[in-house]
N, C-alpha and C positions, 0 to 999 in steps of 0.2 A: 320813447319810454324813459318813465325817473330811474336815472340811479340809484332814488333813496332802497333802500333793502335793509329790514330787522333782522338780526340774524339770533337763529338758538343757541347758539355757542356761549353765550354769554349774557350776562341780565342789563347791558346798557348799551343802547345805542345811538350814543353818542360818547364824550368824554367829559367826568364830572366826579366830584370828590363825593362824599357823605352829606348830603342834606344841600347839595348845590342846585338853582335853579338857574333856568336861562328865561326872563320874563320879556313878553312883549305882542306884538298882535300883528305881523306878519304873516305871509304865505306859509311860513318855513312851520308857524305856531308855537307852542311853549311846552319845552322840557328839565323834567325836575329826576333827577338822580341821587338814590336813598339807599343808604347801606343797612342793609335791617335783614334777618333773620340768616345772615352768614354770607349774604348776599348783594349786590345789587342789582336793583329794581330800579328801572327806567317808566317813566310818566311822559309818552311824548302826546302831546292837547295839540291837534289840529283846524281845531275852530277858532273863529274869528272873534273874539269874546273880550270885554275889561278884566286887565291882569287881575284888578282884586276879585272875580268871581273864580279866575280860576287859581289866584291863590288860597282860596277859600276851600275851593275843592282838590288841589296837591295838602293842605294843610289837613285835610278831613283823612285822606289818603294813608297818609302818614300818620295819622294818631292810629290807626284802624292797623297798618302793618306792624307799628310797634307792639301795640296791644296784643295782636297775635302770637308774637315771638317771645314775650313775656307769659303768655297764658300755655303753648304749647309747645315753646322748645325743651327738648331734650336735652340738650350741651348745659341747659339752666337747673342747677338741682332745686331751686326755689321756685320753680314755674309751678303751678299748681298739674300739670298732666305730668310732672317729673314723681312731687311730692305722690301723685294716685299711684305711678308706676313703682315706686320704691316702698310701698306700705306704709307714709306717713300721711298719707291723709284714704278718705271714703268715698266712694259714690254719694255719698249724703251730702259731701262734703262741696261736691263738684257743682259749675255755674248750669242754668239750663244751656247752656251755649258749647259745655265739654260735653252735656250728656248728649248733646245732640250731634257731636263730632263722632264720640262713638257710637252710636247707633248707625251713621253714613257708614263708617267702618265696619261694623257688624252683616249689614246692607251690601255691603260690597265681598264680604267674606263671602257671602251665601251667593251670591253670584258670580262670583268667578270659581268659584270650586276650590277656595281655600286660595288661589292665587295669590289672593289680596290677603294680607292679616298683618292685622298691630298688634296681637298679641305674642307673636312669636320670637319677629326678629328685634336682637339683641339692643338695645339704645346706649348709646353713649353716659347714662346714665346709669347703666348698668341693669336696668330694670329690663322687662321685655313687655312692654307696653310702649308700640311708638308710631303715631297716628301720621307721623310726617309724611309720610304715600301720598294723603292726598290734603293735609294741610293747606301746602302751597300753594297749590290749586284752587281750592275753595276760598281760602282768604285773597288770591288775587283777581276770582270772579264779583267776590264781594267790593273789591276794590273798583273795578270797575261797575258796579252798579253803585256803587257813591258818588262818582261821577256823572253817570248819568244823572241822578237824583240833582244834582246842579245844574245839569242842562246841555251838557257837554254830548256829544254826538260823534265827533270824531278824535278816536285815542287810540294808542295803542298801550299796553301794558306787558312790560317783559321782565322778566322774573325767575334770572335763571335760565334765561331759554326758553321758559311756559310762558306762551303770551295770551292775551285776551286783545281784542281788537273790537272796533266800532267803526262802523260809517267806511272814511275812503280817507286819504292817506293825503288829497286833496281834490277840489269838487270832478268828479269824472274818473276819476285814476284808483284804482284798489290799490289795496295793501299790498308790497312783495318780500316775501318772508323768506329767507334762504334757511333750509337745514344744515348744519353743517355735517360734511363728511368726516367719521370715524378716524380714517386714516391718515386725510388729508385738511391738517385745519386751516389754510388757506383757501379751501373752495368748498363749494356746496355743492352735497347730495343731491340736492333737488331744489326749485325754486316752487314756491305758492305764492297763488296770491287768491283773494276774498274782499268781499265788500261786506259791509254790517255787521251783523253779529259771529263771532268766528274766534274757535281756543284754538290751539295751536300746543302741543304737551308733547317733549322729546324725555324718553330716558336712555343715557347710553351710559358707556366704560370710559371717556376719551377725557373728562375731568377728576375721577374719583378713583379710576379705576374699577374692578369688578368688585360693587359695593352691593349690588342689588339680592337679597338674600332669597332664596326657594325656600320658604314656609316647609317645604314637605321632607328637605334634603336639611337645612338649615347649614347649607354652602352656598357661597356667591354663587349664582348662574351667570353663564359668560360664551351660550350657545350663541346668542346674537350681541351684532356690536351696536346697535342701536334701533332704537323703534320712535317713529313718531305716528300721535293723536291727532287725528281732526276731526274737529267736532262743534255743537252749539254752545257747548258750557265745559269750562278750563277744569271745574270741580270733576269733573269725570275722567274728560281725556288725559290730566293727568292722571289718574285711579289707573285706568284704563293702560295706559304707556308702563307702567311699573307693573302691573297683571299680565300683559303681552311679553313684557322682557322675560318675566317667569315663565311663562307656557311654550316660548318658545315660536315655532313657525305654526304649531296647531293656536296657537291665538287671535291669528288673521282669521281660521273658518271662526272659530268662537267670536268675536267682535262682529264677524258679517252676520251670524246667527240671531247673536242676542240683541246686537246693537246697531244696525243696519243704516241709521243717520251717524255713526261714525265711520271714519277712514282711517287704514292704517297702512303705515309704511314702515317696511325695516329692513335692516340691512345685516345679513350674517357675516360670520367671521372669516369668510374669503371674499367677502365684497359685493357677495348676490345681492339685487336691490328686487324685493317682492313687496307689492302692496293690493288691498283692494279692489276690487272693479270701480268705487264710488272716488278714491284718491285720483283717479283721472281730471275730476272735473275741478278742484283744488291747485292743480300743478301745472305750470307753463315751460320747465323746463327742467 
């Protein structure tokens, strides 16, 4: 078995500054490491391919996460979802591409029973409109479908810990994703591994602290120390992983109710490890 292993703990893996790439057509394949929305965002390209196509598609990559973090961060008082959230600008004002952020948003309130909401908790901005729930997410599923749209087949994309994956890690061999444990940041929770299409979405306390706010309570919740997503598409299981850490341990029956092609896994504040019936076939150790 490879010892290569993505890990959630962190958005790069490997080691790599702001906008650095490792280019070439090797086994190992080509990765590019991108500091963008507070973050870094790891680009590992597994397939066999001419560096210029796939700097073509790291360079698409990157216009596409900047754009993001310009249009929807919070920490930016000039981003246009800051300027809606503060009262300088409209709905009239907004791209089809915000109005359609918030509507996913709106979409997700009504199905998790309020779990989910951008309208509530606080933004750095000081405004109380803050879509970043599931931002991340959705812009790094989009990321990976740009990729593909190149031709690319096997990648992984991590982001913070929320990754998107494709294909196999090398021809035969799936991906293996370690979670990291809450307590312990040297070892992992749990190992996964997947072939093809496959999001991967942890929200926990062990970076931020208890940052995650309950809409209902409009206090951190900090019943569990972490929860992880598995699922076909990142736009969700991350949604999904920030709704679960809200709800608590009743979010695993709600996720198998509503959402039964997802898995969940989490880990309460004494260390219990509970996850779905369907998280079995995700997990090797």
């Amino acid at each position: 078995m490879s010892t290569d292993l993505v890990d959630t703990g962190n958005g790069a893996s490997g080691n790599g500054a702001s906008g650095t790439t490792s280019l070439g057509t090797t086994s190992l394949g080509l990765h590019h490491v991108e500091m963008v929305m507070g973050m870094a965002v790891s680009i590992d390209i597994r397939d066999e391919v001419p560096a210029d196509v796939v700097a073509d598609a790291i360079d698409a990559v990157v216009t596409w996460l900047h754009h993001v973090d310009a249009t929807f961060s919070t920490h930016k008082v000039e981003s246009p979802i800051s300027r809606l959230g503060m009262g300088l600008a409209t709905l009239d004002d907004m791209s089809e591409e915000i109005l359609g952020v918030l509507a996913l948003c709106e979409d997700l309130h009504d199905d998790t029973d309020g779990a989910f909401d951008a309208l509530v908790v606080p933004a750095p901005n000081g405004s109380h409109l803050d879509p970043s729930g599931v931002v991340k997410g959705w812009s790094v599923e989009r990321a990976a479908e740009i990729l593909e749209s190149h031709g690319l087949l096997n990648f992984c994309v991590n982001a913070g810990g929320d990754i998107a994956l494709r294909g196999e890690i090398r021809p035969g061999e799936p991906w293996r994703v370690g979670i990291r444990h809450p307590d312990l940041p040297d070892m992992s929770a749990a190992v996964l591994h997947g072939s093809g299409r496959l999001a991967i979405a942890t929200s926990a306390t062990y970076e931020r602290g208890a940052h995650i706010i309950d809409p209902a309570t409009q206090e951190p919740t900090a019943d569990l120390a972490s929860v992880t997503i598995v699922g076909p598409d990142l736009t969700f299981a991350d949604a999904y992983a920030t709704s679960v850490f809200v709800m608590g341990l009743d979010g695993l029956n709600w996720l198998v109710e509503r959402h039964p092609d997802y898995a969940g896994f989490v880990i309460t504040r004494d260390g219990t490890a509970i996850s779905t019936p369907s998280f079995a076939r995700h997990r090797i150790a």
